[in-house]
C-alpha positions as CSV (number, residue, x, y, z in Angstrom):
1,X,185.2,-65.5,-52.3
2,X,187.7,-68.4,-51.2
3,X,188.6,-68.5,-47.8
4,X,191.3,-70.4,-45.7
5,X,190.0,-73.7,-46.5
6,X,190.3,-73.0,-50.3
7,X,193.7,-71.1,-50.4
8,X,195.0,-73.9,-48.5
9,X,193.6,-76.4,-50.7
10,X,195.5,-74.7,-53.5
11,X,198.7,-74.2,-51.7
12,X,199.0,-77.8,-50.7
13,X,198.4,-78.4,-54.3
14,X,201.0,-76.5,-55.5
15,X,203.9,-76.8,-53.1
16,X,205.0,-80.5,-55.1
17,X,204.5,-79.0,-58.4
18,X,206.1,-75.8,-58.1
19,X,208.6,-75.6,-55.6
20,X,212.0,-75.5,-56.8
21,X,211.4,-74.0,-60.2
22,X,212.4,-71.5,-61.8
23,X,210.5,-68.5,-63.9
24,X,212.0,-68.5,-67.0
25,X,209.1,-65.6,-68.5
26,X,206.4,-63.8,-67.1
27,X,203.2,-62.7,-68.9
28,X,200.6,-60.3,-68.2
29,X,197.0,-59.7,-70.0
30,X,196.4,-56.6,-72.2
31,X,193.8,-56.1,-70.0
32,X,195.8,-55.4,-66.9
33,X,198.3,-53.5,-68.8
34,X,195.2,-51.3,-69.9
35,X,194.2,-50.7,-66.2
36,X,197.8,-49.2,-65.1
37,X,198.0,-46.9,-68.1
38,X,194.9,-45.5,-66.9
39,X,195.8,-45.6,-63.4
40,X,193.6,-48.2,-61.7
41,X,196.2,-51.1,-60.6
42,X,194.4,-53.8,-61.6
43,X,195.9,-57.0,-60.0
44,X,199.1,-56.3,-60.7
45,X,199.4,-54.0,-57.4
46,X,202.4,-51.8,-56.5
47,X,204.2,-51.7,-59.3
48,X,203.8,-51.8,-62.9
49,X,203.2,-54.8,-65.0
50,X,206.8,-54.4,-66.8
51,X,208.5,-54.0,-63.7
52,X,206.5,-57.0,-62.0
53,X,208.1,-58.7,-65.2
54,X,211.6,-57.4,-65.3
55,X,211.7,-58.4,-61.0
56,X,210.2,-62.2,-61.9
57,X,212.0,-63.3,-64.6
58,X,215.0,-65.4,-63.2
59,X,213.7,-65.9,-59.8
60,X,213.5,-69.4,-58.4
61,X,210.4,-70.2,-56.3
62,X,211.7,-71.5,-53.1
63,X,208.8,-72.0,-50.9
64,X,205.0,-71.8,-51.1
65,X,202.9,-70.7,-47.7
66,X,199.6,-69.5,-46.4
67,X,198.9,-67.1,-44.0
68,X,195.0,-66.2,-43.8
69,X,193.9,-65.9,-47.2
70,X,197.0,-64.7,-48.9
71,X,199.4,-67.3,-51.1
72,X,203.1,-66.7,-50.3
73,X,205.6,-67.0,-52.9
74,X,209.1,-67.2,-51.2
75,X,211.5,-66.5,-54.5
76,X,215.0,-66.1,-54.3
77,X,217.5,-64.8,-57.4
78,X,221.4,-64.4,-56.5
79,X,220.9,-65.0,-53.1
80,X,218.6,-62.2,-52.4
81,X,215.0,-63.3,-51.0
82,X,211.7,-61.9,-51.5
83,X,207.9,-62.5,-51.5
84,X,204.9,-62.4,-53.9
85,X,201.7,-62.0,-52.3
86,X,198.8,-63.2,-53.9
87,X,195.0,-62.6,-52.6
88,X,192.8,-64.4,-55.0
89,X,189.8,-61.9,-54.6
90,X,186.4,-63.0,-55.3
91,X,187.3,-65.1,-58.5
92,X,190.7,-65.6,-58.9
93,X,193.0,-69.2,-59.5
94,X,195.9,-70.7,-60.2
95,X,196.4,-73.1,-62.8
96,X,199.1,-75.8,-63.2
97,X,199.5,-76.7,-66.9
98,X,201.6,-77.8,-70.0
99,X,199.9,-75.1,-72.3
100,X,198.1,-71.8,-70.6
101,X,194.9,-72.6,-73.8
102,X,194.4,-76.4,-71.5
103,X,192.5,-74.2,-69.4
104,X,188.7,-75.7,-70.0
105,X,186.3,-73.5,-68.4
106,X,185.9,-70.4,-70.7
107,X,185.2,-68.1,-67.5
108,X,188.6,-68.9,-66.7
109,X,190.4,-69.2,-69.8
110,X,189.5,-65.7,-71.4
111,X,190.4,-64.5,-68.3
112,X,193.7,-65.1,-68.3
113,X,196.2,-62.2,-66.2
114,X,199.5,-63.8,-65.1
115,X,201.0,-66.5,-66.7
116,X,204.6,-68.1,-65.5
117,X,206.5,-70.0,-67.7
118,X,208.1,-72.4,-65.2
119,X,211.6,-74.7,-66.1
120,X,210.2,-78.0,-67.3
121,X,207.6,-76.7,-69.5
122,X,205.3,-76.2,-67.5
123,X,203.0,-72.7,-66.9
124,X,201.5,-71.6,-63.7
125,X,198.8,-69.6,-64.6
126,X,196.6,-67.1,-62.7
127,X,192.8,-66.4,-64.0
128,X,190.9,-64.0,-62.3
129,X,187.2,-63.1,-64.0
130,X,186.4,-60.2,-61.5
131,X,189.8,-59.0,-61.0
132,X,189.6,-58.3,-57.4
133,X,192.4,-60.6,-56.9
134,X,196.0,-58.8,-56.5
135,X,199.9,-60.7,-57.1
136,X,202.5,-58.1,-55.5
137,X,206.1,-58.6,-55.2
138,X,207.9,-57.1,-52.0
139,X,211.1,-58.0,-50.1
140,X,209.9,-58.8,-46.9
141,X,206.5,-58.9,-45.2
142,X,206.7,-55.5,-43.3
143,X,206.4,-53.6,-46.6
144,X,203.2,-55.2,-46.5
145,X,201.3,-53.9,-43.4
146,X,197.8,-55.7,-43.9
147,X,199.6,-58.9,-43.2
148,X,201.3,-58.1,-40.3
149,X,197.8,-56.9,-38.3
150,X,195.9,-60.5,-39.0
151,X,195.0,-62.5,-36.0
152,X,196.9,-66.1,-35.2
153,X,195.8,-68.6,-37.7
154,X,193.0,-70.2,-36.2
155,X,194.8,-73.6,-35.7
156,X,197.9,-71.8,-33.7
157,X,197.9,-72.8,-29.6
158,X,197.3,-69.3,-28.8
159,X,194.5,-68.6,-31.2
160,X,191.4,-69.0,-29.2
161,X,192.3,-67.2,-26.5
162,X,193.1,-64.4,-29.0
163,X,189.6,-64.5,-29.8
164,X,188.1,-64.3,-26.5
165,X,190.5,-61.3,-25.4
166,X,189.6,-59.6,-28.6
167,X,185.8,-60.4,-28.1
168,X,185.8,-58.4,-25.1
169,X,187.6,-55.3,-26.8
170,X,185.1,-52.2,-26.5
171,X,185.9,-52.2,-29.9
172,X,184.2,-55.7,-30.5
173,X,182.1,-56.2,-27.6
174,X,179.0,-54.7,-29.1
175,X,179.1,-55.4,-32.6
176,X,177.4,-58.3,-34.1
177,X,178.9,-61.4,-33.7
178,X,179.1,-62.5,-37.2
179,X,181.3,-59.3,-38.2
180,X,183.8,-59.7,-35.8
181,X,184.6,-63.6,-36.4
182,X,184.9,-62.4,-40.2
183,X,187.2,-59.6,-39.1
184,X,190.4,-60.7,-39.8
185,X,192.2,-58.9,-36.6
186,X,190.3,-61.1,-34.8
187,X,190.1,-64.1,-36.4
188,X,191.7,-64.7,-39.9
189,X,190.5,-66.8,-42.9
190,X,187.0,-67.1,-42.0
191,X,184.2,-65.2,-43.9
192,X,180.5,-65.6,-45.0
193,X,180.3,-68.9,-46.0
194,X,182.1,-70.8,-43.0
195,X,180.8,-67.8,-40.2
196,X,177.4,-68.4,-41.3
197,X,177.9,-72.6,-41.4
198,X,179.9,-72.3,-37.7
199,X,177.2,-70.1,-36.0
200,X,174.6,-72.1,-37.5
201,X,176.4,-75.5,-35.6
202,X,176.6,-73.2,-32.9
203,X,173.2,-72.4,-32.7
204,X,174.0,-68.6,-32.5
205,X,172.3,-65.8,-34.6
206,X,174.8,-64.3,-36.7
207,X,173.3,-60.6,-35.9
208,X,173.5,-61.2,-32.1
209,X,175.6,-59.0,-30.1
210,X,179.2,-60.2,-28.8
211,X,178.3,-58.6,-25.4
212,X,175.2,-61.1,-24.8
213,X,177.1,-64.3,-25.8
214,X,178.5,-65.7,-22.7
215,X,182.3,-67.1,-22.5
216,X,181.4,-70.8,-22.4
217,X,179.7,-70.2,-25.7
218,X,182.4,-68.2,-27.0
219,X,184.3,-70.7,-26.4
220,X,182.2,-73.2,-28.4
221,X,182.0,-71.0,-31.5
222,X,185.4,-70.9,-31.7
223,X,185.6,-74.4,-32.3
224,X,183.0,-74.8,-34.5
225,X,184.9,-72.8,-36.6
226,X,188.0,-74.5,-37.0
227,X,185.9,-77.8,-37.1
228,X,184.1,-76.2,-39.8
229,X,187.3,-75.0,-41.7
230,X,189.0,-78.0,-41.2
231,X,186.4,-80.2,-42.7
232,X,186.4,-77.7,-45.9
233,X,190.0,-78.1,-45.8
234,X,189.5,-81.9,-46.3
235,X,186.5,-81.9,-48.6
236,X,188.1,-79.5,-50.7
237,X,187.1,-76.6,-50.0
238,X,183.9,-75.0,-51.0
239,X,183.4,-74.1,-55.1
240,X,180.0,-71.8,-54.8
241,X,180.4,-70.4,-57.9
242,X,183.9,-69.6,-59.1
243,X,186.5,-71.9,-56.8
244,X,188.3,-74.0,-58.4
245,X,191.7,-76.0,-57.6
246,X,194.7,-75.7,-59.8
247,X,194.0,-78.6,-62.2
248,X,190.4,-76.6,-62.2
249,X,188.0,-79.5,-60.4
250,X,185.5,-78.3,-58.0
251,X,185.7,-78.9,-54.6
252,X,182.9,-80.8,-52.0
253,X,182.1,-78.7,-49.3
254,X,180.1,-77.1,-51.2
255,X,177.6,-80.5,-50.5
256,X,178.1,-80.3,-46.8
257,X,176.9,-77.0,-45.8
258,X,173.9,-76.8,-43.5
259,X,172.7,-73.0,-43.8
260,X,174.8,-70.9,-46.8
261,X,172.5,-69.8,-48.9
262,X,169.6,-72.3,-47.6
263,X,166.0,-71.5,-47.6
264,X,164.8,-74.0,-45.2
265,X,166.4,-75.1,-42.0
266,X,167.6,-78.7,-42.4
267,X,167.1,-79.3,-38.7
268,X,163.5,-78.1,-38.2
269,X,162.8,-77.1,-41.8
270,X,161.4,-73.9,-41.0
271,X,162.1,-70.9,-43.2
272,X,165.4,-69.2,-42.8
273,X,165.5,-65.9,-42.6
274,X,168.1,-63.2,-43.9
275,X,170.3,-60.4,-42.6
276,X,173.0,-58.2,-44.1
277,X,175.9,-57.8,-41.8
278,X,179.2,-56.6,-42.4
279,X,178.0,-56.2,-45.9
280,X,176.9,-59.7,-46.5
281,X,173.7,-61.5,-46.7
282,X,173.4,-63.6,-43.5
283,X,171.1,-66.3,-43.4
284,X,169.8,-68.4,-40.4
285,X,167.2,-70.3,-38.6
286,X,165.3,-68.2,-36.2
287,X,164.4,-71.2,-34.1
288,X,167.5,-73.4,-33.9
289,X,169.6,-70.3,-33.8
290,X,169.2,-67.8,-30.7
């Protein structure tokens, strides 16, 4: 699943291309369409596919942001303002292109759901091959509650000390440490593959409780993280399996990781060892890690 460092690799890549065009026409797959008429809201969340169609066509795309994971469309149409969301779920991305066929992975291309027919001639396409991913158009972020209840991004002044309060929460405090740093109330953007690189730097065991993990430390993880995302952030983000950017390359984080998915320590080169927390497989060293 991309996570902050990938959504904001594809944000700052489509901020020069995109802002300050227009929508001329707005496409959706059969295959969404198929999932409304059956009533299972596939991407397309909401609203209907015509209606997401009828409210896009004519609107000028103003501004491009991030907030966590999500991809904020500011659009604007006779001076009235409002927002697509997009969550790219476990496989989905955007595509800046002449012609919506340039696409060259055939994952991507035959999976083809929104495609925006910018001024220019250009398309913005978005492929999603699992269709977890959702694009939802409101008129201003409170009619979008999720948002509104993530933590501060984890480069904001007052972040880390958002953290710590929150890691003392009853609610927190004796949960495994790995599921609360992936919880976005607590800290947003970061899930399995930069938790599981940070408490590896850390040298803390993903399924330890946040209870037995003393302040100082706390206070360490925290920066590991945003060391860790920011490093993605400038080595493109990690592409795992299905991440790609919007002129579809791969990014090179990927390269850097120390423990995702590893089966021997590169520290001490004993065997890792694997846990499932928060619904994910965690892997770690039991001897660098305590």
């Amino acid at each position: 699943m991309p996570e902050l460092p990938e959504v904001e690799g594809v944000v700052r890549s489509l901020k020069p291309v995109v802002e300050g065009k227009t929508i001329q026409s707005v496409q959706i797959s059969p295959t969404v369409k198929a999932s409304h008429e059956v009533g299972k809201q596939s991407i397309v969340k909401g609203t209907t596919p015509e209606q997401l169609i009828e409210h896009l066509e004519g609107m000028k795309i103003v501004k491009i942001t991030r907030r966590s994971k999500y991809i904020l469309f500011d659009l604007e149409r006779d001076g009235q303002q409002f927002k697509m969301i997009n969550h790219l779920g476990m496989s989905g991305g955007w595509f800046d292109l002449k012609n919506a066929e340039e696409i060259q992975e055939g994952k991507f291309q035959n999976h083809r759901h929104v495609e925006l027919q910018l001024d220019g001639d250009q398309t913005l396409v978005y492929a999603d091959i699992r269709r977890f991913g959702e694009v939802r158009l409101v008129e201003n972020l409170a009619q979008f509650p999720p948002i509104l209840k993530l933590a501060p991004e984890p480069f904001d002044a007052d972040a880390k000390q958002y953290f710590l309060d929150c890691c003392n929460l009853p609610k927190y405090k004796n949960k495994e440490i790995k599921a609360v740093i992936m919880d976005g109330q607590v800290l947003c953007g970061c899930g399995n593959i930069y938790a599981t690189e940070a408490l590896f730097r850390a040298g803390i065991r993903p399924g330890r409780k946040t209870s037995l993990i003393s302040g100082t430390k706390k206070e360490q993880l925290f920066d590991t993280i945003v060391a860790v995302l920011l490093e993605s952030i400038a080595f493109g983000g990690s592409s795992i399996s299905d991440y790609r950017n919007i002129n579809g390359e791969a990014g090179g984080m990927q390269d850097r990781l120390k423990m995702y998915g590893m089966n021997i320590c590169p520290m001490c080169h004993t065997n890792t060892k694997q846990k499932t927390i928060a619904g994910r497989n965690s892997y770690y060293c039991p001897n660098c890690q305590k």
